[in-house]
DODO-592652 format. One record per residue: residue number from 1; x, y, z of N, C-alpha, C in turn; residue in three letters. Coordinates in Angstrom, 2 decimals. Atoms other than C-alpha are relative to their C-alpha. Layout:
<recs>
   num     neast    nnorth       nup    caeast   canorth      caup     ceast    cnorth       cup   residuo
   NUM         X         Y         Z         X         Y         Z         X         Y         Z       ala
...
</recs>
This chain:
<recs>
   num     neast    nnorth       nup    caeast   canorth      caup     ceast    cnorth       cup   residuo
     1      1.12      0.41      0.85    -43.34    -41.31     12.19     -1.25      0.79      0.37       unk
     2      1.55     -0.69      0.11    -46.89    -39.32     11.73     -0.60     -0.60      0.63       unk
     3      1.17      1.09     -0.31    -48.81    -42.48     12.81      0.07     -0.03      1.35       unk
     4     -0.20     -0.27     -1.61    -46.75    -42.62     16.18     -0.55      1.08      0.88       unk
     5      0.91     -1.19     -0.24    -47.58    -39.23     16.67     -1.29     -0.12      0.09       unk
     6      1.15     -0.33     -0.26    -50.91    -39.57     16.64     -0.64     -1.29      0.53       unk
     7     -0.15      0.99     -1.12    -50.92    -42.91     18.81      0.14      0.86      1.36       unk
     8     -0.36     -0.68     -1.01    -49.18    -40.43     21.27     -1.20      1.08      0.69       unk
     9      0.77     -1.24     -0.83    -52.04    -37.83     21.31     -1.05     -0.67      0.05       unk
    10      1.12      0.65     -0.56    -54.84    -40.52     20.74     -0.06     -0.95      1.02       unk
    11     -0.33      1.23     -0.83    -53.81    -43.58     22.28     -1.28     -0.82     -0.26       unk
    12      0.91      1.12      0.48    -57.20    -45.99     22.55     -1.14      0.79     -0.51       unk
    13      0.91     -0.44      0.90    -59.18    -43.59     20.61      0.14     -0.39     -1.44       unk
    14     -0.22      0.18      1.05    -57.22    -45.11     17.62     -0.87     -1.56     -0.01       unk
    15      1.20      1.43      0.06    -60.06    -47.94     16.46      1.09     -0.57     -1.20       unk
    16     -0.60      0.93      1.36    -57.93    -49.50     13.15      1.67      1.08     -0.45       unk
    17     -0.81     -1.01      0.63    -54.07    -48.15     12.31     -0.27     -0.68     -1.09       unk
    18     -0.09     -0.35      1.12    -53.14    -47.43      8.95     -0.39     -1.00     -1.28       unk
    19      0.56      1.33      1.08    -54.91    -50.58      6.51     -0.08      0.35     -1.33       unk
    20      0.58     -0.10      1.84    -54.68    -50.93      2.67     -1.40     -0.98     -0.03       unk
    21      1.80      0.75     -0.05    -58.79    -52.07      2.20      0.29     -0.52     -1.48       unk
    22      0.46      0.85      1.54    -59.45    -54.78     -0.61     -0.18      1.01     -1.52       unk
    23      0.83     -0.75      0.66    -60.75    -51.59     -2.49      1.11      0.87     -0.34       unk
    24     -1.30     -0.75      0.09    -57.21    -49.69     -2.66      0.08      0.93      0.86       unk
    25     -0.35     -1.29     -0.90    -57.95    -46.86     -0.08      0.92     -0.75      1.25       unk
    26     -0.72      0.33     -1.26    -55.60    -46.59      2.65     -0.76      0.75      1.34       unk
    27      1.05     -0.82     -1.01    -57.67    -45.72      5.90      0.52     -0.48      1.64       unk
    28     -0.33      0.05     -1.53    -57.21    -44.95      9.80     -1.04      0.46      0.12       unk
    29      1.61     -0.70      0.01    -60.38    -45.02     11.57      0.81      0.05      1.62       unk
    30      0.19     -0.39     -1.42    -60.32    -43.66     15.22     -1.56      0.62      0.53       unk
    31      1.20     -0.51     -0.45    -62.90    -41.80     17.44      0.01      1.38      0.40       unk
    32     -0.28     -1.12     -0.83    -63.00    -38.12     18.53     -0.27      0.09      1.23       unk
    33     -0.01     -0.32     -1.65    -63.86    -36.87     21.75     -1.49     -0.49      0.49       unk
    34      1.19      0.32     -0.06    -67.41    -37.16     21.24     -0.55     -1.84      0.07       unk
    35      0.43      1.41      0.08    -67.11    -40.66     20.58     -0.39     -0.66     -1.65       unk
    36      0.06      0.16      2.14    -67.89    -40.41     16.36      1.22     -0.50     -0.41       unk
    37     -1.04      0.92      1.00    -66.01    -42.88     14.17      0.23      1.12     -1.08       unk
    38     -0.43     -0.41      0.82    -63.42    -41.07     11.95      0.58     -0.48     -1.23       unk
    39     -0.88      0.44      1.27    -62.01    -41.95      8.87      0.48      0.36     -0.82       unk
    40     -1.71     -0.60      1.25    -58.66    -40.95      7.15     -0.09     -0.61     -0.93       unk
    41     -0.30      1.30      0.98    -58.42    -42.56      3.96      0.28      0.45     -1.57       unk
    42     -0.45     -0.76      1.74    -56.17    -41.89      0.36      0.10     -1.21     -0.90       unk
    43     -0.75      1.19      1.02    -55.97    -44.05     -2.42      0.57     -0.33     -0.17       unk
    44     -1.22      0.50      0.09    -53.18    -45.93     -3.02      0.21     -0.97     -1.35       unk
    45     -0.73      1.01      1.24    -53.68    -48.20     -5.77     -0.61      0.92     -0.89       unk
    46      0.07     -0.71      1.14    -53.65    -47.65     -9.70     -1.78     -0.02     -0.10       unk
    47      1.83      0.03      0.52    -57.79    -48.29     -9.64     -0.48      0.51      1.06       unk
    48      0.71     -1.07     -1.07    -58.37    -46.43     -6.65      0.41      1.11     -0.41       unk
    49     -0.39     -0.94      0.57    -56.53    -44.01     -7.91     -0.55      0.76     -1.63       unk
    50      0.91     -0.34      1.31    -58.63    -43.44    -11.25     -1.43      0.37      0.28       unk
    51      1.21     -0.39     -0.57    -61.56    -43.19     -9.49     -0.18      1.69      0.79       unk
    52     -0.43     -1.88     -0.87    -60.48    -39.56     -7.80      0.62      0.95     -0.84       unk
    53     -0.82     -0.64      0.88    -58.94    -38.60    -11.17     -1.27      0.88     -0.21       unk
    54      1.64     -0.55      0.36    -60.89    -35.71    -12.42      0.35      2.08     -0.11       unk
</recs>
């Protein structure tokens, strides 16, 4: 799995795995090195998904 993988190279830099949000995005937030909050995040539903159409 991708997600494991990157458990393996972050470990407790990962702040939230992989969440579907109320809002349809799917998002992984972690931290880099510096310490800055990251955030991964694709649409997943049909109305999140209309919103990125374009």
């Amino acid at each position: 799995m991708t997600y494991q993988k990157l458990v393996d190279i972050l470990g407790d830099l990962i702040i939230q795995k992989p969440t579907t949000m109320p809002w349809g995005n799917r998002s992984l937030l972690f931290r880099d090195p510096d310490g800055n909050l990251v955030n991964f995040f694709t649409p997943v539903t049909p109305e999140a998904l209309k919103k990125f159409e374009g």
